[in-house]
C-alpha beads as a LAMMPS data file, in Angstrom:
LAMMPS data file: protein, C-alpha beads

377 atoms
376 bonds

1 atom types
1 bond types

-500.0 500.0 xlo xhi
-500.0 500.0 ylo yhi
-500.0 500.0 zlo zhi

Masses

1 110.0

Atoms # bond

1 1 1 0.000 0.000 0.000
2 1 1 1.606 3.365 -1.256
3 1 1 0.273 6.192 1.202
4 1 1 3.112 8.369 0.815
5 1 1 2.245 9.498 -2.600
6 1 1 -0.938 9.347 -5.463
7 1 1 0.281 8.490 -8.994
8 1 1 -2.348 9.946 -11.016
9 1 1 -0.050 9.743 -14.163
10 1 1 -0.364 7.180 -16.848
11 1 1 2.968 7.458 -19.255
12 1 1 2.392 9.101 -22.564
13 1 1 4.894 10.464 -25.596
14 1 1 3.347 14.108 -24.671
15 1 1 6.046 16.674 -23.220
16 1 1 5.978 19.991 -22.348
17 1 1 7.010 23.020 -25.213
18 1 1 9.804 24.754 -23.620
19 1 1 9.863 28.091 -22.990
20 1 1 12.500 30.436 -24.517
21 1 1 13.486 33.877 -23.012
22 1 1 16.449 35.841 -22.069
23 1 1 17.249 34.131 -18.389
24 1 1 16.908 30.511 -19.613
25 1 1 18.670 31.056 -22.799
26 1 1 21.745 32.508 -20.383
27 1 1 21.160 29.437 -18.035
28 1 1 21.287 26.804 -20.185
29 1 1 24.944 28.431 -22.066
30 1 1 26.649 28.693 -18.725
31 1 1 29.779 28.805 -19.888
32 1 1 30.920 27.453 -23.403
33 1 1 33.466 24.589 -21.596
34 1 1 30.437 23.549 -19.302
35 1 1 29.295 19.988 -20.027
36 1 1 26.527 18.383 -18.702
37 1 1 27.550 14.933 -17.439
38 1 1 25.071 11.976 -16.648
39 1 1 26.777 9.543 -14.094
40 1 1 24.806 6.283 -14.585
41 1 1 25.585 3.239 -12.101
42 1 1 27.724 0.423 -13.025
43 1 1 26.086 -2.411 -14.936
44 1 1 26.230 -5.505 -13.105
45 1 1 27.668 -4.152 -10.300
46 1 1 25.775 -5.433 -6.424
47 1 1 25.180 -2.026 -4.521
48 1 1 27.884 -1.231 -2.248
49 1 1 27.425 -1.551 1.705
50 1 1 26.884 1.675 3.144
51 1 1 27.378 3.017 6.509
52 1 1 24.068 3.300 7.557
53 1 1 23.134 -0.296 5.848
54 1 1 21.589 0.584 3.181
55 1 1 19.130 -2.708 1.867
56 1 1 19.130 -3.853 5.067
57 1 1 15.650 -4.369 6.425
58 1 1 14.430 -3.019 3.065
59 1 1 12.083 -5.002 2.987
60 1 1 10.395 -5.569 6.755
61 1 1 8.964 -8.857 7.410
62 1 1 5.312 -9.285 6.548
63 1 1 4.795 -11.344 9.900
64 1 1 5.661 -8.650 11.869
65 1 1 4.132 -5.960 9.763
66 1 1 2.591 -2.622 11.170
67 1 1 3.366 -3.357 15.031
68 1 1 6.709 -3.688 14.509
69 1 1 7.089 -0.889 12.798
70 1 1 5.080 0.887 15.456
71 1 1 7.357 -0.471 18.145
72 1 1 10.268 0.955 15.789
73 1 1 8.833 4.371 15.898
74 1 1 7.822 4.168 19.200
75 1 1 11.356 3.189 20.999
76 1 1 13.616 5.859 18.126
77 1 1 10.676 8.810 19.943
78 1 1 12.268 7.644 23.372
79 1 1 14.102 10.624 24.252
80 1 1 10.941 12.895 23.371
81 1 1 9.074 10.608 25.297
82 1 1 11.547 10.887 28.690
83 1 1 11.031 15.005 28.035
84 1 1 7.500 15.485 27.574
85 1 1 5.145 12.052 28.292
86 1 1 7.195 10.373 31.543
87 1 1 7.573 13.695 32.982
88 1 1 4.022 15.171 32.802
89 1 1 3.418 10.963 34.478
90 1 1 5.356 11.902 37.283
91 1 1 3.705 15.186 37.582
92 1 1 0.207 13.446 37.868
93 1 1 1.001 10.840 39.688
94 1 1 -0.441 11.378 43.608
95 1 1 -2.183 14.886 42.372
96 1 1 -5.538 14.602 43.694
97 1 1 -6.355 18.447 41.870
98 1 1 -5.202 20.481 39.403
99 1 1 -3.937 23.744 40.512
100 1 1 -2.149 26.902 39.690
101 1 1 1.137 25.054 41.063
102 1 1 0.540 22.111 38.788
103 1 1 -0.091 23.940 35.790
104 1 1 3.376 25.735 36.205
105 1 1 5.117 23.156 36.216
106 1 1 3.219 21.714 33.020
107 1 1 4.579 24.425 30.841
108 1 1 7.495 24.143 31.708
109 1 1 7.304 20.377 30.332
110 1 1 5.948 21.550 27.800
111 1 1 8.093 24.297 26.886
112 1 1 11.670 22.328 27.352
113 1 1 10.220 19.727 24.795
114 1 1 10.089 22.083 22.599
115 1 1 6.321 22.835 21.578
116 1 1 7.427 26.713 21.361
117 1 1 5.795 29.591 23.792
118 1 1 2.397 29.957 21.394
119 1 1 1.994 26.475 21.452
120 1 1 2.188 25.353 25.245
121 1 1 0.307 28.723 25.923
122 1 1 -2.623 27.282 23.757
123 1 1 -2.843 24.433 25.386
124 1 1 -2.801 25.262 28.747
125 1 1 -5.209 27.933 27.899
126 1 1 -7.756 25.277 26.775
127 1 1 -7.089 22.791 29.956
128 1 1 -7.472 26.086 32.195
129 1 1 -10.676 26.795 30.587
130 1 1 -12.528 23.089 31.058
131 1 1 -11.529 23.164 34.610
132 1 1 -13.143 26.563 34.889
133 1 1 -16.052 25.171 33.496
134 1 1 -15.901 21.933 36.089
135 1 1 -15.857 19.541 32.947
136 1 1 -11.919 18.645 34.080
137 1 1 -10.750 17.818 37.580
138 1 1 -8.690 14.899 37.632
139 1 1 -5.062 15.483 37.042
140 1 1 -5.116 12.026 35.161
141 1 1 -7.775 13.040 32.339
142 1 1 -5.506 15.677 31.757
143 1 1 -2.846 13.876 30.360
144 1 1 -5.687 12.314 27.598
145 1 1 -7.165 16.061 26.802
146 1 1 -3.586 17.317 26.410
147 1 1 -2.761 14.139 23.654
148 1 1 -6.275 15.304 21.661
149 1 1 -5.029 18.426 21.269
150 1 1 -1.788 17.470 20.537
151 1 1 -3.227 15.158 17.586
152 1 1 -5.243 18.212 17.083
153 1 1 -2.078 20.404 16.196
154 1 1 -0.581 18.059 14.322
155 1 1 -3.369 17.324 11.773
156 1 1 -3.978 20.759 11.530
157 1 1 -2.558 21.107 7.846
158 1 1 -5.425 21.809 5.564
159 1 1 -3.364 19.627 2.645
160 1 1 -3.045 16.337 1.898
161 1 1 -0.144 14.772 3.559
162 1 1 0.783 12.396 0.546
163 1 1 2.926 13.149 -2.686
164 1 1 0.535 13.920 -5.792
165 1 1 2.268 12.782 -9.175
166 1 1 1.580 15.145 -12.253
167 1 1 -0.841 13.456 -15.438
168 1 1 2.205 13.986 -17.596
169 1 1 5.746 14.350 -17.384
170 1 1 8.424 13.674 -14.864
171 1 1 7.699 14.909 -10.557
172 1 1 9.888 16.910 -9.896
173 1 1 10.865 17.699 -6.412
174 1 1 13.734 20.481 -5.004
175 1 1 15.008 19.914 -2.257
176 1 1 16.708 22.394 0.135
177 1 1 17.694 23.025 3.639
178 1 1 20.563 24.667 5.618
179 1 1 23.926 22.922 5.980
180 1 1 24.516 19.193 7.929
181 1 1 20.210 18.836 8.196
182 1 1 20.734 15.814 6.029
183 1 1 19.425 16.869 2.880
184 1 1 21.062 14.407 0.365
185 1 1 20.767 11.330 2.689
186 1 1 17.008 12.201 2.606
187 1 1 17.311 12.155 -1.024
188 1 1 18.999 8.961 -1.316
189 1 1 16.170 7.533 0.942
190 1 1 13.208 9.034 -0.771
191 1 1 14.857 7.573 -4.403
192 1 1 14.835 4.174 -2.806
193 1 1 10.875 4.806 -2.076
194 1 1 9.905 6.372 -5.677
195 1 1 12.335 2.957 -6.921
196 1 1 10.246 0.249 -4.527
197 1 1 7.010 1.950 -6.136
198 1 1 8.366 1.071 -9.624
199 1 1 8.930 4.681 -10.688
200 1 1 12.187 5.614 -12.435
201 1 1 14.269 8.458 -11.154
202 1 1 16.679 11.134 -12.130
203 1 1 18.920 13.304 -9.514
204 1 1 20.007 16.295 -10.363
205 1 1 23.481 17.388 -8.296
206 1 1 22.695 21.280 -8.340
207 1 1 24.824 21.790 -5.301
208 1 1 27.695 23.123 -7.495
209 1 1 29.770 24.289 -4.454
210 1 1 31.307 21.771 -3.198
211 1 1 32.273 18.474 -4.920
212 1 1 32.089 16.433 -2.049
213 1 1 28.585 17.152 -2.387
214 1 1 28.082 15.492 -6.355
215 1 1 30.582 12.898 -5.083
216 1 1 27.660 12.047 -2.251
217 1 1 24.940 12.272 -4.751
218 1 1 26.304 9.760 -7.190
219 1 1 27.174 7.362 -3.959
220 1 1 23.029 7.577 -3.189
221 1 1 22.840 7.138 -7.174
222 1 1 24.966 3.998 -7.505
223 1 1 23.081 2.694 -3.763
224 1 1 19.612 2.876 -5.682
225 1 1 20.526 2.520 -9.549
226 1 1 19.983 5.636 -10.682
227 1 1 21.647 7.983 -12.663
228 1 1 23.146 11.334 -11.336
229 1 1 23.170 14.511 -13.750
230 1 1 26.198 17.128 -12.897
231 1 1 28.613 19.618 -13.851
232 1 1 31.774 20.560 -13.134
233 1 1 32.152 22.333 -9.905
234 1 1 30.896 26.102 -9.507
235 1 1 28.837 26.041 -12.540
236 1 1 25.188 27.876 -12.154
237 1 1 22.996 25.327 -10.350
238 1 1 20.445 26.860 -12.278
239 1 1 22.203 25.381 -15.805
240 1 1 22.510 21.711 -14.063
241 1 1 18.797 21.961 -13.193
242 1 1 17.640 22.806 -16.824
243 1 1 19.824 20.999 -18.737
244 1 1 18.875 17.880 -16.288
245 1 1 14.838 18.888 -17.044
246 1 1 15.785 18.685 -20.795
247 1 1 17.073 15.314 -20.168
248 1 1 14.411 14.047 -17.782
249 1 1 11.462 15.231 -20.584
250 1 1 13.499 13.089 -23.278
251 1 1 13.813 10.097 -21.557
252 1 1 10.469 9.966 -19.919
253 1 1 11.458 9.943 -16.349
254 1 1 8.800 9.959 -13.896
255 1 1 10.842 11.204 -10.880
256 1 1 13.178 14.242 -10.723
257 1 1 14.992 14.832 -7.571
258 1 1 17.056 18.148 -7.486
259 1 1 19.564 18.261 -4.789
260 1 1 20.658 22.366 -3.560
261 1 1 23.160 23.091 -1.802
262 1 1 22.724 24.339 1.440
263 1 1 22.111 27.472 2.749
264 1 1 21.151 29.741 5.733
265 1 1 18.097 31.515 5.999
266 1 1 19.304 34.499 6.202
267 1 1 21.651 34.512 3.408
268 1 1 19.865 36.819 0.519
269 1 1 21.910 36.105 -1.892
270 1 1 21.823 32.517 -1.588
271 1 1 17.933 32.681 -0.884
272 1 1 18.008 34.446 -4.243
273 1 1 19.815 31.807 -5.789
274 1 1 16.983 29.110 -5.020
275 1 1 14.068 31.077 -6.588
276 1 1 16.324 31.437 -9.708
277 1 1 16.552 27.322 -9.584
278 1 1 12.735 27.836 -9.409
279 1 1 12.065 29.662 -12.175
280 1 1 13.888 28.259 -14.274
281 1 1 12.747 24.093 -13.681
282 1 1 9.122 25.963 -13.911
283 1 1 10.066 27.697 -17.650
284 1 1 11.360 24.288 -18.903
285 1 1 8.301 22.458 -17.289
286 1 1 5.050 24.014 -16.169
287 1 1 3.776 23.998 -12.426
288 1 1 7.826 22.275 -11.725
289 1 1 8.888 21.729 -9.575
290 1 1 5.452 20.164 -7.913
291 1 1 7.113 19.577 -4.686
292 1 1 9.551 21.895 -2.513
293 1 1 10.585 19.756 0.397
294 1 1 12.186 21.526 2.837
295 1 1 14.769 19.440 5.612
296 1 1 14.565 20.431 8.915
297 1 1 17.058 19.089 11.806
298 1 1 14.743 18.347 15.006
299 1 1 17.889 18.671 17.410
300 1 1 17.807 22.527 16.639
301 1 1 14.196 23.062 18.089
302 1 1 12.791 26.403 17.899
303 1 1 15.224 27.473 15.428
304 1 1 14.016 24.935 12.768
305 1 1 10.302 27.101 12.323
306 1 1 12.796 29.759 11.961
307 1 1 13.755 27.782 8.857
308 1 1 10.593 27.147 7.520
309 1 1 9.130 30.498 7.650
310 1 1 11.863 32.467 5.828
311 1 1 12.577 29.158 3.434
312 1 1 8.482 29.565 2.915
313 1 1 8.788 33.022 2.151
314 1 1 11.168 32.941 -0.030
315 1 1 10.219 29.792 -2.182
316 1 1 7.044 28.496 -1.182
317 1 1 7.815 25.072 0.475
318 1 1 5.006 22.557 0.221
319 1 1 6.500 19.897 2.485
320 1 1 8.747 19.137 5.477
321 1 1 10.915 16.239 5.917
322 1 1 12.038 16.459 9.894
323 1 1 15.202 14.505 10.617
324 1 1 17.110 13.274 13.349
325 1 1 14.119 12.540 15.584
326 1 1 15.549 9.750 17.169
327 1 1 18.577 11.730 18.079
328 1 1 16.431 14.854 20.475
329 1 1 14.336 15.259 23.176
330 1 1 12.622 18.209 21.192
331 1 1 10.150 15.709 19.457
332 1 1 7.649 18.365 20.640
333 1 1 8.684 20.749 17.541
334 1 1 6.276 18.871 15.577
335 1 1 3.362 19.958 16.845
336 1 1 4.861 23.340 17.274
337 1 1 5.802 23.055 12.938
338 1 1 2.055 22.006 12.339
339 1 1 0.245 24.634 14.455
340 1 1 2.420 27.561 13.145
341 1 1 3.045 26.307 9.461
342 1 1 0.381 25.257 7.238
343 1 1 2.932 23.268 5.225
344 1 1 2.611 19.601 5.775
345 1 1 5.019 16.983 7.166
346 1 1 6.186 14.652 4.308
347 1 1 8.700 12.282 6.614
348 1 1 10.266 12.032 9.799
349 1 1 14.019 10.860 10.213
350 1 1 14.413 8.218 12.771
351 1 1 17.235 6.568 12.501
352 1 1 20.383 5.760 10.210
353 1 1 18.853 2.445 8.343
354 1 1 16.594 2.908 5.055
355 1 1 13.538 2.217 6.786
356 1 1 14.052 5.004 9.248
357 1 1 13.170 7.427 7.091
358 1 1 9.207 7.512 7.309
359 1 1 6.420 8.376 5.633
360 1 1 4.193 10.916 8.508
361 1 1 1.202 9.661 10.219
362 1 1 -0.177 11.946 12.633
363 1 1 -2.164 9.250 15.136
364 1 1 0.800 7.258 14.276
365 1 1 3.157 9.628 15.817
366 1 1 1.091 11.055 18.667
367 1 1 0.024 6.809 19.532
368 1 1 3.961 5.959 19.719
369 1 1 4.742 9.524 21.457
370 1 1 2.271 8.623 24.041
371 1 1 2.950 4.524 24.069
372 1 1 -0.719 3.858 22.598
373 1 1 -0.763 1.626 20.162
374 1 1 -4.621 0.813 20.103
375 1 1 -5.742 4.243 20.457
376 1 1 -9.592 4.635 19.319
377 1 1 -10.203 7.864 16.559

Bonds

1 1 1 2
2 1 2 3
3 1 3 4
4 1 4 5
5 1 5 6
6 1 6 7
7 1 7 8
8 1 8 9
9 1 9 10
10 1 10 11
11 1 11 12
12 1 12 13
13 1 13 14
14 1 14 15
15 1 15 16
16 1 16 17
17 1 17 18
18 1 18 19
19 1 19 20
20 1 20 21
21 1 21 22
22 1 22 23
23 1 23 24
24 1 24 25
25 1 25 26
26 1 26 27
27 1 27 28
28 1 28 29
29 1 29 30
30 1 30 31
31 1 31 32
32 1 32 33
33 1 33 34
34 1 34 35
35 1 35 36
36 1 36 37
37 1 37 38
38 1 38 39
39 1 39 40
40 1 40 41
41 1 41 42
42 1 42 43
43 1 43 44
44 1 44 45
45 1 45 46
46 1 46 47
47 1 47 48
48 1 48 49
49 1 49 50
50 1 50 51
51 1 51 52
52 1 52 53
53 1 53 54
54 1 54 55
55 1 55 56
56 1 56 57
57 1 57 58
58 1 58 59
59 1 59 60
60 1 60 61
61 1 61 62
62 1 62 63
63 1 63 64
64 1 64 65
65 1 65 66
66 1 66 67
67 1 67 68
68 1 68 69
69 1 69 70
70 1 70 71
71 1 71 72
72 1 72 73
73 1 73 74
74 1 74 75
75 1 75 76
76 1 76 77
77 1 77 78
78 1 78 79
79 1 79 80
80 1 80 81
81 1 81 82
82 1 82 83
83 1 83 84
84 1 84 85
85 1 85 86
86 1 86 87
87 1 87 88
88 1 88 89
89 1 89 90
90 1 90 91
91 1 91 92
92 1 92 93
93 1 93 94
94 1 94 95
95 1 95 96
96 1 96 97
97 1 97 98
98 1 98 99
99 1 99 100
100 1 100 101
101 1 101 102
102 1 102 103
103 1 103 104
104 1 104 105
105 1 105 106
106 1 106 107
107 1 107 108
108 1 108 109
109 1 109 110
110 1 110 111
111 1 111 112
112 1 112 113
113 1 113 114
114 1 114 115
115 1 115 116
116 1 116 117
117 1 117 118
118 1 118 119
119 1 119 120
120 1 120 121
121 1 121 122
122 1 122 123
123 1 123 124
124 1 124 125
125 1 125 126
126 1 126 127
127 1 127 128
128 1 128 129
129 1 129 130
130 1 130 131
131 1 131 132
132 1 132 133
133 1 133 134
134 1 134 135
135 1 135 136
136 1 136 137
137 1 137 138
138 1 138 139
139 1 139 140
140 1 140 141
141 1 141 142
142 1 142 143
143 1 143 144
144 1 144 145
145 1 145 146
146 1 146 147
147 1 147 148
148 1 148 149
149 1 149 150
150 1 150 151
151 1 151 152
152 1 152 153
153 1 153 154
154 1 154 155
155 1 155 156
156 1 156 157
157 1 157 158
158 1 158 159
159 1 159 160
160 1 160 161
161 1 161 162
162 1 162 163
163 1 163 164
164 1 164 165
165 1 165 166
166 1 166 167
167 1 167 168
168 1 168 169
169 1 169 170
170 1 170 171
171 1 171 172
172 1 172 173
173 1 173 174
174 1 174 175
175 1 175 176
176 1 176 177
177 1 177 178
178 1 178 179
179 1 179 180
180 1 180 181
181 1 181 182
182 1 182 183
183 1 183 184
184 1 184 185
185 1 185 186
186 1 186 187
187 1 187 188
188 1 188 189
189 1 189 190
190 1 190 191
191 1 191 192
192 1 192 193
193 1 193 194
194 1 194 195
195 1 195 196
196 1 196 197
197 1 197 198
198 1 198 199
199 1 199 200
200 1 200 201
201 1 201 202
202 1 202 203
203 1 203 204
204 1 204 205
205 1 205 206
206 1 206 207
207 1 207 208
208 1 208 209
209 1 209 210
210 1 210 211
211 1 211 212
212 1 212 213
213 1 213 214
214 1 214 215
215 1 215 216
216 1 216 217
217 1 217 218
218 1 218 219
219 1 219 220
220 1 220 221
221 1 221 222
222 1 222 223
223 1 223 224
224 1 224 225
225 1 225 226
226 1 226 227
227 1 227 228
228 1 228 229
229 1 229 230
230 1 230 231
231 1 231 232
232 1 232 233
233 1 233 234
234 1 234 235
235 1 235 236
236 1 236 237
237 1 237 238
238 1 238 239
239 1 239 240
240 1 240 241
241 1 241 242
242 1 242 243
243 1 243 244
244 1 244 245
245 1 245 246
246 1 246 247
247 1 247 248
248 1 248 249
249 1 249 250
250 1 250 251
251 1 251 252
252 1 252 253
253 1 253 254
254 1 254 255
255 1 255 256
256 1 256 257
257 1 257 258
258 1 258 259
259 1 259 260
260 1 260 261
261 1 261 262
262 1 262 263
263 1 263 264
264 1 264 265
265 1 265 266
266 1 266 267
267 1 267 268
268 1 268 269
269 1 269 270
270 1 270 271
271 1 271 272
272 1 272 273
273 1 273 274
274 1 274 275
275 1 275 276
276 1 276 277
277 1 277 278
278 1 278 279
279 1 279 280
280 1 280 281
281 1 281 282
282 1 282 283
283 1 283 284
284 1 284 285
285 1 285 286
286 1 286 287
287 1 287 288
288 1 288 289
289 1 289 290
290 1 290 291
291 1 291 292
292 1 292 293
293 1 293 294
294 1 294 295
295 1 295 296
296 1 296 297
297 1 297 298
298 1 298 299
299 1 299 300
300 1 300 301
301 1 301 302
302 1 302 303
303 1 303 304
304 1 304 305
305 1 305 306
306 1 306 307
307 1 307 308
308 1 308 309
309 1 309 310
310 1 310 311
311 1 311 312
312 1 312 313
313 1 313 314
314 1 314 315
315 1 315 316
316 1 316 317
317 1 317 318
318 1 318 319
319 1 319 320
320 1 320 321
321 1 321 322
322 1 322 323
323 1 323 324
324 1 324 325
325 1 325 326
326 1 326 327
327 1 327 328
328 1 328 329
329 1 329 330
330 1 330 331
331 1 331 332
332 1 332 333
333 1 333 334
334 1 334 335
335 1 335 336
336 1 336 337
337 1 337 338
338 1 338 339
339 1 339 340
340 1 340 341
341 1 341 342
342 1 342 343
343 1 343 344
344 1 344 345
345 1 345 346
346 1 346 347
347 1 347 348
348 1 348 349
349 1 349 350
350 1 350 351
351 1 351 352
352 1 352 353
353 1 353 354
354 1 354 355
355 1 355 356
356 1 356 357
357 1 357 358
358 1 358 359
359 1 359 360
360 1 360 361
361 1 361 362
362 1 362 363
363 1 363 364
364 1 364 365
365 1 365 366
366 1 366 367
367 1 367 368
368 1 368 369
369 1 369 370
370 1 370 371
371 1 371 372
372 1 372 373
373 1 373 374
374 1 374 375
375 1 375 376
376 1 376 377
């Protein structure tokens, strides 16, 4: 069952006319000694071990099925869980009211798991106002009300959660992020998902900065046999991208994968750079890029919606992949991402294995925050 994304498509020989005018025509003639360069992965070649075990577990036992992957999910939240679920137990446990006291000590539970100032203050704000109303006394129901509205936060997105594929032509997704979040890992994990769904893929190296950065994209390439499409270094990212959509529209691809290189927020110029990148996949193929999937490292809390609202402003993201979960007791930025953003969550990071990188539920998140598996909807 593919929930992670809708293929509406059925393959056709109809492409898209491209569009000629001044910018593109610069793009796509660089520099008269740039060459675009297709790295396809050896023929007969077994993929390589990687570090994080790559093909391992690819394919999870059908005996075990959902629960163990709920158990998975469940045990890589365990540090979130220590922050924010055991310690609002202990603070229950014995209470016999709930008083001004209690409630102080709430946010800050709240607050150092990282569900941001506007978030905790929301939530407190709504417990405050049943017990007002008498319809909450027990210290113990509290704990329930405060999951609903938890699940509440997180499903708040008013868009679908899964990946919608295009009637013709090839997906194409950009991907971008700040440095270290983990943006071409992602990548690498997300091919392996489009490649399990039978979908052929393309990735596009447009970090042009460093080459250690192509080197790492043709690794992922060569992991999931795919082929890589780069230039040498410090060529416009913008000429790898359209050169790569010319190539992707010839050969029928159905997935295009363009890999940025990272960037601060607050660098203009850079920000700049990206809604050149933009343009130009969306003048070579109309509505590209379909999907602007923006990486987010949960071990930098607060700072991540931060992110997400200038990366927003300045491209329009459409989806969030939030990594390192496993790794931060600031699980509670989720909520915090969904209540303040109206962008939805793509995938959560949970580990290093292939597997770990999955597709967002919301009960399935809040169940295995809050160690209930057979929670009723």
């Amino acid at each position: 069952m593919l929930g992670w994304f809708k293929k509406k498509f059925s393959k056709n020989d109809e492409t898209v006319a491209q569009v000629e005018n001044t910018e593109t025509s610069q793009v796509s003639k660089n520099s008269p000694d740039d060459a675009v360069v297709v790295t396809s992965p050896p023929k007969k070649q077994q993929q390589p071990e990687s570090p994080e075990s790559i093909g391992q577990n690819d394919t999870p036992d059908e005996a075990s099925g959902m629960e163990s992957m709920f158990q998975r999910l469940s045990s890589r939240l365990n540090k979130t869980k220590e922050s924010l679920v055991y310690r609002m137990d202990s603070l229950f446990l014995g209470k016999k009211e709930i008083d001004a006291d209690l409630f102080d000590e709430l946010e800050e539970i709240l607050i150092t798991a990282d569900l941001g100032v506007n978030t905790t203050m929301e939530l407190l704000d709504d417990a405050r106002k049943r017990v007002k109303r008498g319809s909450l006394s027990d210290p113990k129901e509290l704990k329930a009300i405060l999951k609903d509205k938890l699940r509440s936060f997180v499903m708040e997105s008013d868009q679908p959660a899964e990946l919608v594929m295009p009637e013709s032509g090839p997906f194409v997704i950009m991907v971008v992020g700040v440095n270290g979040v983990g943006k071409t890992t992602t990548i690498g994990k997300i091919t392996k998902k489009f490649k399990r769904a039978g979908q052929s893929v393309l990735l596009v190296a447009a970090d042009t900065f460093r080459a250690a950065a192509v080197a790492q994209l043709k690794i992922w390439g060569e992991r999931n046999d795919v082929p890589v499409v780069h230039q040498d270094e410090g060529t416009d990212p913008s000429a790898v991208a359209f050169d790569a959509m010319d190539l992707a529209i010839a050969e029928k691809y159905d997935v295009v994968i363009v890999d940025t290189a990272g960037r601060l927020h607050t660098q203009v110029n850079l920000m700049e750079e990206l809604k050149k990148i933009k343009r130009v996949i969306g003048k070579r193929l109309a509505e590209a890029p379909h999907e602007i999937l923006l990486v987010l490292d949960a071990t930098t809390g607060q700072n991540a919606v931060s992110q997400a609202k200038l990366f927003n402003e300045a491209v329009g993201i459409t989806g969030l992949a939030l990594t390192k979960l496993d790794g931060t007791a600031k699980g509670g930025i989720v909520a915090c991402i969904c209540r303040e953003l109206a962008i939805p969550i793509r995938f959560i990071g949970i580990g290093e294995q292939i597997d770990d990188l999955r597709d967002f539920n919301p009960d399935d998140f809040i169940n295995a925050l809050f160690g209930d598996e057979t929670d009723e909807q």
